[in-house]
N, C-alpha and C positions, 0 to 999 in steps of 0.2 A: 935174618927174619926182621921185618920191617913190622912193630907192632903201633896201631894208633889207639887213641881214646875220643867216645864222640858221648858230648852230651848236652842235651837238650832240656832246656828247663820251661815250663810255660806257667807265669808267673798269676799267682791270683787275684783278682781284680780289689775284689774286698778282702782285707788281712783278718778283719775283725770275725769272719766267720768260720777261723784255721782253728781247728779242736782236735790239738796231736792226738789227747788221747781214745778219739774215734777212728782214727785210723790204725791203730794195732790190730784191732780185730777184724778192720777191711784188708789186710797184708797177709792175715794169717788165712783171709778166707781165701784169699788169691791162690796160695800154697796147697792150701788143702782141695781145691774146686781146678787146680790146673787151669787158673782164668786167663794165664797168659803164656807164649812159648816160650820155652826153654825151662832148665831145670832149677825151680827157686828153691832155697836151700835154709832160709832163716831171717828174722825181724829182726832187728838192732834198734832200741829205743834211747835216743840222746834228747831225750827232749829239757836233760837238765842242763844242756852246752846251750847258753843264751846264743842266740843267733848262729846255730850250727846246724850240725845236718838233718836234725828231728827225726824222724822216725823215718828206717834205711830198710830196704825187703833185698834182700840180698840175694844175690843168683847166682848161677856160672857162667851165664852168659853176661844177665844184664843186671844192672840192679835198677832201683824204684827207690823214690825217696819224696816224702813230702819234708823237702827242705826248706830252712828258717836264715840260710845264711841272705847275710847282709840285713836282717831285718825285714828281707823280702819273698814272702812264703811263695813256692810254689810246688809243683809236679816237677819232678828231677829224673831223666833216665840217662843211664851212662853206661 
């Protein structure tokens, strides 16, 4: 079995208007409204790991992250 990993980050223009903690309750709304395919399964909040992966929506398929790594916020799907 040949497994790969693909992820796609599109990065935010302006940093200064990244507010981890508005995005919990868009992840959870995601979850609960079925906003996306496949089966998402739970929020992960690191938003205390400086320049990590902020806030992760975790899935079986995919996951969703508005990630902070390198200092450089963006939309993260993997």
């Amino acid at each position: 079995m040949n497994l790969h990993r693909i992820s796609v980050k599109y990065f935010v223009t302006d940093p200064t208007v990244v507010n981890l903690d508005e995005i919990v309750p868009v992840f959870h709304r995601w979850i609960q409204n079925q906003s996306v395919e496949g089966f998402l399964i739970d929020v992960a909040d690191y938003k205390h790991v400086c320049q990590g992966p902020g806030v992760v929506l975790i899935g079986h398929e995919a996951d969703y992250a508005l990630d902070m790594t390198g200092g450089r916020p963006g939309l993260l799907y993997s």
